[in-house]
PASEBA-1860 file (N, C-alpha, C; in nm, 3 decimals):
! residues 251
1> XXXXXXXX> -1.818/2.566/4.929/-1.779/2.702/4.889/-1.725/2.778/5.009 ~ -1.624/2.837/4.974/-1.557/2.949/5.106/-1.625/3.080/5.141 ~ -1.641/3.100/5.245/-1.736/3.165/5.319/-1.677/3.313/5.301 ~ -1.722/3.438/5.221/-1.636/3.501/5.237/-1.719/3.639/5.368 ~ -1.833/3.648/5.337/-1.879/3.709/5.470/-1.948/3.660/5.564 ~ -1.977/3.653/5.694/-2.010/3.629/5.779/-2.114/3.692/5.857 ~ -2.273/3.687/5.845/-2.327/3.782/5.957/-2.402/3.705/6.032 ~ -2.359/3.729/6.203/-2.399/3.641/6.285/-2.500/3.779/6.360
9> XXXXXXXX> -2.658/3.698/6.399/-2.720/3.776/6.521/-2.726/3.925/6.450 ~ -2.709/3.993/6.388/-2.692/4.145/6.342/-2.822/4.236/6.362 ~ -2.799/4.295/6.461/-2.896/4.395/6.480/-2.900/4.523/6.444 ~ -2.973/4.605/6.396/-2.911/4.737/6.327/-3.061/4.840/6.422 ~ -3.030/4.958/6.471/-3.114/5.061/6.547/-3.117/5.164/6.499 ~ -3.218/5.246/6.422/-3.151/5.423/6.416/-3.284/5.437/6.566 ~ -3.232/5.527/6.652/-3.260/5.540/6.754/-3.328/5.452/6.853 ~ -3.457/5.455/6.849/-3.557/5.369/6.907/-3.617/5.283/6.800
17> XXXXXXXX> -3.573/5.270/6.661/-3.657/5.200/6.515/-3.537/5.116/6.523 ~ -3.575/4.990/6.527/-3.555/4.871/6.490/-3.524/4.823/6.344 ~ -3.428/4.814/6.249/-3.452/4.771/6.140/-3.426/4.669/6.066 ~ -3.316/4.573/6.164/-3.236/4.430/6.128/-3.266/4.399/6.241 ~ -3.329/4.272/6.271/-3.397/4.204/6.391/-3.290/4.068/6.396 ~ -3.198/4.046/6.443/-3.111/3.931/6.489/-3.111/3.833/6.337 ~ -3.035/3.928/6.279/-3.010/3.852/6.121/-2.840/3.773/6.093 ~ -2.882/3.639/6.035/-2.784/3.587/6.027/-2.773/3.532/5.848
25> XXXXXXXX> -2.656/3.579/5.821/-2.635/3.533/5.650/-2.486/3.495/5.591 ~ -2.463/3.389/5.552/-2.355/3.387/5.508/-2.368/3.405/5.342 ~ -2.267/3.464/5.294/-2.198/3.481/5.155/-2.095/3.443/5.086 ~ -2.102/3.419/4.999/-1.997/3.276/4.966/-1.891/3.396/4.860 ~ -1.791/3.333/4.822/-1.686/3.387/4.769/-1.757/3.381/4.620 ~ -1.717/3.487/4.522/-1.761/3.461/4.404/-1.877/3.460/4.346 ~ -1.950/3.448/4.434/-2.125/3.475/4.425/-2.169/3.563/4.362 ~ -2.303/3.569/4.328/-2.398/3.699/4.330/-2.490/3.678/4.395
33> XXXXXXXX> -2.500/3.748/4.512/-2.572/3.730/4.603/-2.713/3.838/4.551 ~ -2.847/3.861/4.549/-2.967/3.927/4.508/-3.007/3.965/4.655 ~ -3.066/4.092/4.718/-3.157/4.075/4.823/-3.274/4.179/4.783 ~ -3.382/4.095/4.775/-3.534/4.175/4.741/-3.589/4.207/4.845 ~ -3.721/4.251/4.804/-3.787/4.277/4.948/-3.893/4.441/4.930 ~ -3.957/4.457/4.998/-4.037/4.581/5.002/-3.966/4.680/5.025 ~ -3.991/4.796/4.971/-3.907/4.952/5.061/-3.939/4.907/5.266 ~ -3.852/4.995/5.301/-3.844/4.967/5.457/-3.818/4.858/5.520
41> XXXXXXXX> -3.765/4.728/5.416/-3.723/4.592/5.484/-3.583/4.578/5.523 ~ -3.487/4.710/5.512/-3.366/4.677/5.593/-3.261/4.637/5.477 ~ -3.298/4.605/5.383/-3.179/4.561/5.268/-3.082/4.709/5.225 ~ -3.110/4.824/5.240/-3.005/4.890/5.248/-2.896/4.900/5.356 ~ -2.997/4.889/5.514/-2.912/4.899/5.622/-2.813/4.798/5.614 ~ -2.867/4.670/5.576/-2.776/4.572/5.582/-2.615/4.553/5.528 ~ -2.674/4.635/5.382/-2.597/4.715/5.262/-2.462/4.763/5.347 ~ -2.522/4.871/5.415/-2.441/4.976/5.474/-2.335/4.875/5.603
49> XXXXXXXX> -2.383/4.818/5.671/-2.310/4.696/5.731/-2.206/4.644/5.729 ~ -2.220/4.619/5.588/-2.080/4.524/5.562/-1.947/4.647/5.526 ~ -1.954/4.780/5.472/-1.864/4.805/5.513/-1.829/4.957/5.590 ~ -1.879/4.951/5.658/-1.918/5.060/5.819/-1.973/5.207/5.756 ~ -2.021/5.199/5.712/-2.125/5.319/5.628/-2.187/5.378/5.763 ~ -2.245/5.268/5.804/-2.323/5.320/5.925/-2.228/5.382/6.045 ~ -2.124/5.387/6.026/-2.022/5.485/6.125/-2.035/5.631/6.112 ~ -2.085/5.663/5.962/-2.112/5.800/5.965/-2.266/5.842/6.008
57> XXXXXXXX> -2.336/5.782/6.100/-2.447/5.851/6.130/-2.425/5.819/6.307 ~ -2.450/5.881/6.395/-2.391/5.882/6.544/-2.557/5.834/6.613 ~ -2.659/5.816/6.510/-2.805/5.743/6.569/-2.769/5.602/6.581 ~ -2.736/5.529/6.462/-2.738/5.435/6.409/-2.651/5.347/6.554 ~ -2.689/5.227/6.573/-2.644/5.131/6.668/-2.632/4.975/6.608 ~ -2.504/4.949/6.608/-2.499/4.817/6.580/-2.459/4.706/6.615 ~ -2.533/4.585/6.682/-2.534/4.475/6.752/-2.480/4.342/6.659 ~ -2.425/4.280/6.699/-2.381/4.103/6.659/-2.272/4.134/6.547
65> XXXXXXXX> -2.256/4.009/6.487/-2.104/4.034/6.415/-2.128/4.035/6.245 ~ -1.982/4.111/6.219/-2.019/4.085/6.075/-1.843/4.056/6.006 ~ -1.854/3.914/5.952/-1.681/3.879/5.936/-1.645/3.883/5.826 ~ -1.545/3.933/5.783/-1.505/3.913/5.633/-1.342/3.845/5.631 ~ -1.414/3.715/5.591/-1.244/3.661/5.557/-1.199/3.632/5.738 ~ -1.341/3.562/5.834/-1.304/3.570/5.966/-1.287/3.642/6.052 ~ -1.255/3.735/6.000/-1.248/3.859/6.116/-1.376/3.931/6.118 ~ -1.404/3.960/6.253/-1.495/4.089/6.283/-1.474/4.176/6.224
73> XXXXXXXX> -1.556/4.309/6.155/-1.503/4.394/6.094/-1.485/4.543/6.197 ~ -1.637/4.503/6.277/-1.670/4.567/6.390/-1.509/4.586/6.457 ~ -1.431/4.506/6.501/-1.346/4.526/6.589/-1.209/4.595/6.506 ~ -1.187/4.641/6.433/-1.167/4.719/6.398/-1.126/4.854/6.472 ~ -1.039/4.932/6.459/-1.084/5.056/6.468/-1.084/5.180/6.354 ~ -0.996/5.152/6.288/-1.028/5.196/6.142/-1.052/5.147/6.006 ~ -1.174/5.181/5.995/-1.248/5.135/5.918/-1.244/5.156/5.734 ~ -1.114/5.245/5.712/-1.072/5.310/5.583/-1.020/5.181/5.485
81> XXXXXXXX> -0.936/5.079/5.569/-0.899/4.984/5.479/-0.989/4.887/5.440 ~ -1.126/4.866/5.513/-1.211/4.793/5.512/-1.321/4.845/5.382 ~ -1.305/4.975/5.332/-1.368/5.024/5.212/-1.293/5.029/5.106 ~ -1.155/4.996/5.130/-1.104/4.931/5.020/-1.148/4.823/4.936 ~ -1.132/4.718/5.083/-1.163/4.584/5.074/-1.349/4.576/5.001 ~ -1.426/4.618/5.049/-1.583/4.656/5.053/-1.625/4.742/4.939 ~ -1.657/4.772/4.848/-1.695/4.900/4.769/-1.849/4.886/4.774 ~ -1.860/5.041/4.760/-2.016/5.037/4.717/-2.066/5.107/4.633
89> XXXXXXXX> -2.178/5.078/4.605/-2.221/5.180/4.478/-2.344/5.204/4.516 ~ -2.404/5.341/4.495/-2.504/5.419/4.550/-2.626/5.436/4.480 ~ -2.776/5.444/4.463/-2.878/5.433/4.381/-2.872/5.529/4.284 ~ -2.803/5.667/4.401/-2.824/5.767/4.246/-2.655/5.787/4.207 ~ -2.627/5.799/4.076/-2.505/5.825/4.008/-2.456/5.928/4.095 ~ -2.336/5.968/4.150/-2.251/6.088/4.170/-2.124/6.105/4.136 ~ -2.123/6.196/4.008/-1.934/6.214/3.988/-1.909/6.289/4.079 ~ -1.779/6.293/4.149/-1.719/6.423/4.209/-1.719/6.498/4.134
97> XXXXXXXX> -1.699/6.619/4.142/-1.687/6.739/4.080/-1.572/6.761/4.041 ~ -1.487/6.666/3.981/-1.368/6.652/3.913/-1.361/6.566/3.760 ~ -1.267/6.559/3.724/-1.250/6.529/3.561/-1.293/6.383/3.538 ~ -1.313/6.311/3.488/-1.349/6.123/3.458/-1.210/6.121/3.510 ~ -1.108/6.144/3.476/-0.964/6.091/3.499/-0.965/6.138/3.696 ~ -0.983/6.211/3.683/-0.951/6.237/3.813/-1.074/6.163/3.975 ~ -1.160/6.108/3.919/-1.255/6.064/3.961/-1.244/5.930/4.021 ~ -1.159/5.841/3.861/-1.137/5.691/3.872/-1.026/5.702/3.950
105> XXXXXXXX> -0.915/5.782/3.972/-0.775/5.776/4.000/-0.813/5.862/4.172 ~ -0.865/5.874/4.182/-0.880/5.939/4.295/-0.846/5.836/4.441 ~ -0.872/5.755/4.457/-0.893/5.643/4.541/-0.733/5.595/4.543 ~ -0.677/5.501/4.431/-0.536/5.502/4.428/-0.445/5.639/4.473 ~ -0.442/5.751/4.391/-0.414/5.848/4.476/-0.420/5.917/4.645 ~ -0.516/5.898/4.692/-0.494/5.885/4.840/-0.460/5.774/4.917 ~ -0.448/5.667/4.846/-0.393/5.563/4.902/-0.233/5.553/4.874 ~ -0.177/5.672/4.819/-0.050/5.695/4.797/0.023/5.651/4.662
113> XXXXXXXX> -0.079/5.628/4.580/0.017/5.572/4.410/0.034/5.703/4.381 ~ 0.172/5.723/4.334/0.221/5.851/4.254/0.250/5.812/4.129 ~ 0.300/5.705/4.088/0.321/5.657/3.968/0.250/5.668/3.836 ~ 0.247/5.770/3.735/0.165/5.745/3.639/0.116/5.648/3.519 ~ 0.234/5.595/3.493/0.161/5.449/3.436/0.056/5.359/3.469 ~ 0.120/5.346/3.641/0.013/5.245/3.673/-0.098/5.352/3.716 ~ -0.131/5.449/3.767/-0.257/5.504/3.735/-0.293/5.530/3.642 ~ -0.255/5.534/3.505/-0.277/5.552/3.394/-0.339/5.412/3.383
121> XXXXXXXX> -0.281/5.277/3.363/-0.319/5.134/3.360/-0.445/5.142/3.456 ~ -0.510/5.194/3.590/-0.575/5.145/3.686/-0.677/5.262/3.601 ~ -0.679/5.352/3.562/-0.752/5.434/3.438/-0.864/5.298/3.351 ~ -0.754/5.307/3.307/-0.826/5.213/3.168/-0.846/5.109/3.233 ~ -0.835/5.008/3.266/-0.834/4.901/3.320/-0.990/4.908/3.410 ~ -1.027/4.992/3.476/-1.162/5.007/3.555/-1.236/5.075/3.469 ~ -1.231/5.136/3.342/-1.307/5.240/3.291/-1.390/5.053/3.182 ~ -1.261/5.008/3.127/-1.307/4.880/3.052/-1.383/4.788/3.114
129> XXXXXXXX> -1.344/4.771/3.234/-1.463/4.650/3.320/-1.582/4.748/3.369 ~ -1.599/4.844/3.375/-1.721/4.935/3.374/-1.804/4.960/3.234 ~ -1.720/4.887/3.129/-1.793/4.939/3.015/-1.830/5.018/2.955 ~ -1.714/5.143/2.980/-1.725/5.297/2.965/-1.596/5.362/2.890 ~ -1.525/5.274/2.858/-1.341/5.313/2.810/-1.371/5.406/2.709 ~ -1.445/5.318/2.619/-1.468/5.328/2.444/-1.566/5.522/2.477 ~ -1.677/5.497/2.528/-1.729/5.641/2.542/-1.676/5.741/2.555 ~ -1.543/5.721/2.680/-1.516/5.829/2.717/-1.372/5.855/2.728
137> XXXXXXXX> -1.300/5.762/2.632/-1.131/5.781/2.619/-1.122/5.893/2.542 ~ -1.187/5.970/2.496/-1.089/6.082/2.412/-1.150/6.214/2.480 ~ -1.179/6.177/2.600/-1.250/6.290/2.675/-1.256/6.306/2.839 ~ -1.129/6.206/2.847/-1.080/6.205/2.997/-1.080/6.298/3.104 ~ -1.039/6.452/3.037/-1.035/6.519/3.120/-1.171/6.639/3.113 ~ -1.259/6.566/3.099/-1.392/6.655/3.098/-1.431/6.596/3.237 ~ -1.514/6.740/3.279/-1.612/6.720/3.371/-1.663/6.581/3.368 ~ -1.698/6.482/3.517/-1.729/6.396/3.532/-1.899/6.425/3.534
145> XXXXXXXX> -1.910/6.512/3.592/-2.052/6.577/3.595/-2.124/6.614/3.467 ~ -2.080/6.629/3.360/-2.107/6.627/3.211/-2.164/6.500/3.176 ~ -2.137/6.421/3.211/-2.206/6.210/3.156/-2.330/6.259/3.177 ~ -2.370/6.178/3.089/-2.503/6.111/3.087/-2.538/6.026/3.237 ~ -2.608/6.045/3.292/-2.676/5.949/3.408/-2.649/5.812/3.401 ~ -2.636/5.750/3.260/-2.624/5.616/3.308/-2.450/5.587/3.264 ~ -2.425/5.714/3.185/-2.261/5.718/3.232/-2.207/5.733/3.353 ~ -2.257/5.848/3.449/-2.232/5.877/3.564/-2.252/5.733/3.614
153> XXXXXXXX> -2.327/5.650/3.613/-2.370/5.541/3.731/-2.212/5.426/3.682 ~ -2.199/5.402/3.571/-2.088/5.330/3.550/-1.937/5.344/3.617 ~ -1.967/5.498/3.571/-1.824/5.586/3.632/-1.812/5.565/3.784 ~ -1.893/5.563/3.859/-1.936/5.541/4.001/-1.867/5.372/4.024 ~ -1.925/5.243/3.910/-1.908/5.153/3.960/-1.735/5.154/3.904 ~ -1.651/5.230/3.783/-1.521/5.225/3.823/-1.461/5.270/3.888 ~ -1.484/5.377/3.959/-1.473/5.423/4.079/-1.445/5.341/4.211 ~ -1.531/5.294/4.229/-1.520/5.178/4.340/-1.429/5.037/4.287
161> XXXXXXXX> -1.423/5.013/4.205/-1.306/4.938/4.075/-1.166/4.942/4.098 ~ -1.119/5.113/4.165/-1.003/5.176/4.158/-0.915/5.113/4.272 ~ -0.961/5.070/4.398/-0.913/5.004/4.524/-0.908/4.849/4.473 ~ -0.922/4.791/4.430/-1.000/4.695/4.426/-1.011/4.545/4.524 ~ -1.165/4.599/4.512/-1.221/4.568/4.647/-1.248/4.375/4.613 ~ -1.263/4.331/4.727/-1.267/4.165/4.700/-1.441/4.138/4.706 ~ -1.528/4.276/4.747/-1.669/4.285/4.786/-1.734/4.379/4.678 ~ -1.831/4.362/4.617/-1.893/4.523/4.561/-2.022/4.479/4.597
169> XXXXXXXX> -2.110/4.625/4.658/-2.194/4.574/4.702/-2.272/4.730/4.627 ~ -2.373/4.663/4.577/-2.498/4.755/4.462/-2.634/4.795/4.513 ~ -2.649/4.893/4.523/-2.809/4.966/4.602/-2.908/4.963/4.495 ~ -2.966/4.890/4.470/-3.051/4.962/4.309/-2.957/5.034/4.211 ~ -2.869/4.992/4.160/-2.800/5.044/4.090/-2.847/5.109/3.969 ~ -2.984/5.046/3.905/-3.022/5.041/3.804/-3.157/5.187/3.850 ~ -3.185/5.240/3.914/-3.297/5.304/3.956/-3.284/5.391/3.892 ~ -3.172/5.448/3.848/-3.177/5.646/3.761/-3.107/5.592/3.597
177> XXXXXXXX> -3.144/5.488/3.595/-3.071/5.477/3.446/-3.183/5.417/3.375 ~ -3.124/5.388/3.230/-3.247/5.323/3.104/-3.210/5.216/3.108 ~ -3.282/5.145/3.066/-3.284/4.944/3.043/-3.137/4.930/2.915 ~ -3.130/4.984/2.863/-3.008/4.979/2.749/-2.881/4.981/2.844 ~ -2.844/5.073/2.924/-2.735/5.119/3.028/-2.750/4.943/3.153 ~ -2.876/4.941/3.161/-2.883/4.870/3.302/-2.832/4.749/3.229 ~ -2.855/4.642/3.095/-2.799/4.536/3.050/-2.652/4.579/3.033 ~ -2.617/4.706/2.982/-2.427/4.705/3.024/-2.389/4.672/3.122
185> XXXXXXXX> -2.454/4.733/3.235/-2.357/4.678/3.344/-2.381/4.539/3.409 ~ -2.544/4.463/3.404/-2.560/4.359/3.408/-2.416/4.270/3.338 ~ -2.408/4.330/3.244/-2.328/4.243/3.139/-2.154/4.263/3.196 ~ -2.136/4.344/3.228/-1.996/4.425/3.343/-2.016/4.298/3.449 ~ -2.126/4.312/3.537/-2.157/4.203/3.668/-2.128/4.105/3.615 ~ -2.139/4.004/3.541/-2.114/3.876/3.507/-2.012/3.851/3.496 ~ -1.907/3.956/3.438/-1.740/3.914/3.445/-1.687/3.935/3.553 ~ -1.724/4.051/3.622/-1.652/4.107/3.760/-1.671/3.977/3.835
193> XXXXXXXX> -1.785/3.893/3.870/-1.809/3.769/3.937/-1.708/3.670/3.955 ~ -1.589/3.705/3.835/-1.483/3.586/3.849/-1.383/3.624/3.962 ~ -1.396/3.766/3.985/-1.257/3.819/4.061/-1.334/3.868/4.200 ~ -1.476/3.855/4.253/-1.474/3.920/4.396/-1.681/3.819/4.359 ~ -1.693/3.898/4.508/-1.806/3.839/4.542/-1.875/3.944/4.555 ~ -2.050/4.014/4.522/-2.126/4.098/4.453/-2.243/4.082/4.559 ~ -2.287/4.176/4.625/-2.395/4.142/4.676/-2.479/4.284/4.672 ~ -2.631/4.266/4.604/-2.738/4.355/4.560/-2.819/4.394/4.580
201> XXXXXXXX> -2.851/4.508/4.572/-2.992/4.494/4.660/-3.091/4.548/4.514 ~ -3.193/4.511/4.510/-3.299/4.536/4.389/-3.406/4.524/4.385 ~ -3.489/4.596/4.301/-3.625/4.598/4.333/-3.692/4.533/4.229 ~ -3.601/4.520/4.130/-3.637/4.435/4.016/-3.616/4.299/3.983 ~ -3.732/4.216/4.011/-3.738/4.076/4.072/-3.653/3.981/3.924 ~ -3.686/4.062/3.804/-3.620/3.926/3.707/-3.445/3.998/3.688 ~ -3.471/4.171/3.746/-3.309/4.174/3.774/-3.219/4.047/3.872 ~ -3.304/4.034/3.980/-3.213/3.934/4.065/-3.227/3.810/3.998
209> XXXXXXXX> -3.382/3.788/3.914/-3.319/3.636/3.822/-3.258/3.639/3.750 ~ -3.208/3.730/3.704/-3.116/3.741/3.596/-2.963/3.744/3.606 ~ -2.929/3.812/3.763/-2.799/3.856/3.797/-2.738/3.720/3.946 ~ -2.837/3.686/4.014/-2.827/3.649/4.109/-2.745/3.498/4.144 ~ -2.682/3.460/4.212/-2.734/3.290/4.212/-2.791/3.287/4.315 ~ -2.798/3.314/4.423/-2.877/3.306/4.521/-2.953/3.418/4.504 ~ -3.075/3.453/4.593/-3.147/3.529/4.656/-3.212/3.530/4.777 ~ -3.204/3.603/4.868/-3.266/3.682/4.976/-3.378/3.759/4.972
217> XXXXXXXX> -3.476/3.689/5.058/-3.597/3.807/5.041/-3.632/3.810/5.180 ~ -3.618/4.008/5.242/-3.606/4.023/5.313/-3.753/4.164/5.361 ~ -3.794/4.092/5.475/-3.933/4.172/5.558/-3.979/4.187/5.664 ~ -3.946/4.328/5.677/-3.919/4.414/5.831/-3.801/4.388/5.919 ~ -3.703/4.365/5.821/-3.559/4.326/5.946/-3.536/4.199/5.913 ~ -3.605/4.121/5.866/-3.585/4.002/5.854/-3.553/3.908/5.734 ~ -3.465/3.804/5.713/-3.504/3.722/5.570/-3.605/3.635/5.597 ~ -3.666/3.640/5.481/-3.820/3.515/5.544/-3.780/3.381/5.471
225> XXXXXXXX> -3.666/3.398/5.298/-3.637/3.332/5.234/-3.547/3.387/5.190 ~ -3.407/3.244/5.148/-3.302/3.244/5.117/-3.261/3.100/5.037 ~ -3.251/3.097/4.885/-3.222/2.968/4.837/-3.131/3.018/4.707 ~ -3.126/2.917/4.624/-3.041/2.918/4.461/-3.184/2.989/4.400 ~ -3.140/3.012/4.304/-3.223/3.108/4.206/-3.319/3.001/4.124 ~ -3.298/2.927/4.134/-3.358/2.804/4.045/-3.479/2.715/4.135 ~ -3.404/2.752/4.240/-3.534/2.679/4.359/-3.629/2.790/4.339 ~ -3.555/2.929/4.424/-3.680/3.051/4.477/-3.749/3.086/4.366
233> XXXXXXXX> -3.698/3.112/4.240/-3.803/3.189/4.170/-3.887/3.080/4.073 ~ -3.916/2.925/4.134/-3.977/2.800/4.084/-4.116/2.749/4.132 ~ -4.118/2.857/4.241/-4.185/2.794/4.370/-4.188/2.748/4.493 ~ -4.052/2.716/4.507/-3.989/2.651/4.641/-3.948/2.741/4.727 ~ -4.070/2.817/4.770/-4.014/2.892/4.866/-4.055/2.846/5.018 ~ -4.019/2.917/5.101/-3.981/2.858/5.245/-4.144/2.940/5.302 ~ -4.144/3.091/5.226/-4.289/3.172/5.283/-4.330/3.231/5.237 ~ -4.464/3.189/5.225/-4.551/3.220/5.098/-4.519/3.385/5.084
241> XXXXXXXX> -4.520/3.421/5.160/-4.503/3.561/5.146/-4.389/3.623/5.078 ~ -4.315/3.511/5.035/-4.195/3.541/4.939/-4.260/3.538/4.804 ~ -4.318/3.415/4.799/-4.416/3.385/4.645/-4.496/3.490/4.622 ~ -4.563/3.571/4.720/-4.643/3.668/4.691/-4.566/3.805/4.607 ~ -4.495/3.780/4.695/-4.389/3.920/4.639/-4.304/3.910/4.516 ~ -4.270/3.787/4.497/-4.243/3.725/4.371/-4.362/3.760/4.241 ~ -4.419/3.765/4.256/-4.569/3.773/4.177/-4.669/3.918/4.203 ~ -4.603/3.959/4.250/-4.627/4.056/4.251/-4.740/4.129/4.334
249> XXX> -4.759/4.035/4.392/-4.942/4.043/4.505/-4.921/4.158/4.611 ~ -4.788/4.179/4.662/-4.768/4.321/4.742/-4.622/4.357/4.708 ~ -4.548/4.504/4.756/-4.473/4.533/4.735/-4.462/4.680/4.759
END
């Protein structure tokens, strides 16, 4: 399988706190990558990593490499086309404070499409692989801030849809929504899988059996375990302390 990210050695600092301890992971093209783990184990920082999130905080320090498609991303100096490439989606829903239409189209628009067809097409086209067309086509130009929460969270993932990125990478996506909403977009994730590579972070262990092929389980900075979904959640884990957490013994 082709390697589509790369993290070699990766150290991550907010000041003197330590939170990625010399982490190395590759990610394969097409994947769904899962990463579990306790609150405070670094699976957001890591999150933030791949596509320079952590540039907006001037604490934050970051050591060893991280490649996409071979290249360093680090070396870089602007980092705008690389969130093209990268999308993310955030735990809690946020529309801008603009219309559904103006929300999804926003992204193409500063990237210079004037054309209305094809933003009209890049409209529908992300609103349908979000699983949201049918809800909210006859009401385009309403407040985005009007949805329902687990509308807002969809709208968010066409949002990030609008560039489209070869990466989407998910924070608990499912944390402010209902189990009805969270199987839509589960059900969204399974198709998107054909066209980019997905990597998650979750707290919900049969979410990652359910969504994952691999999984990562990651504690205090570290992965302790990393296999196919069919090994890790069987028994075959590398530390017990993955099995524990699997089962629920801490967390």
């Amino acid at each position: 399988m082709k390697k589509k990210i790369e993290i070699k050695n990766l150290k991550v600092s907010y000041g003197s706190k330590v939170v990625i301890k010399d982490l190395s992971l590759d990610i394969y093209q097409n994947e769904v990558i899962a990463i579990i783990g306790p609150a405070n184990s670094g699976k957001s920082s890591l999150l933030r990593c791949l596509n320079r999130m952590t540039d907006f905080n001037n604490e934050v320090k970051v050591e060893g490499s991280v490649l996409l498609d071979g290249q360093n991303i680090y070396e870089e100096e602007d980092s705008t086309f690389l969130r093209r490439r990268v999308g993310m989606v955030s735990p809690l829903p946020v529309g801008l404070p603009m219309t559904i239409q103006e929300n999804v189209t926003y992204a193409p628009r500063m990237a210079g499409c004037k054309n209305k067809a094809e933003l009209d097409f890049i409209l529908e086209d992300c609103l349908k692989k979000a699983a949201l067309w049918d809800e909210v086509k006859d009401r385009l130009h309403t407040l985005a801030t009007k949805l329902s929460g687990g509308q807002q969270q969809r709208l968010t993932i066409a949002r990030a849809l609008s560039h489209h990125p070869e990466v989407l990478c998910l924070d608990e996506f499912s944390i402010a929504i209902d189990p009805v909403t969270t199987m839509k977009i589960e059900s969204v994730l399974h198709e998107l899988k054909k066209d980019m590579t997905i990597v998650m972070v979750t707290n919900v262990i049969n979410q990652a059996k359910r969504l994952g092929d691999r999984t990562a389980m990651m504690l205090n900075g570290e992965i302790l375990d990393l296999d196919e979904n069919s090994k890790l959640f069987n028994g075959q884990t590398k530390d017990s302390r993955t099995k524990d957490y699997i089962e629920g013994l801490f967390g």
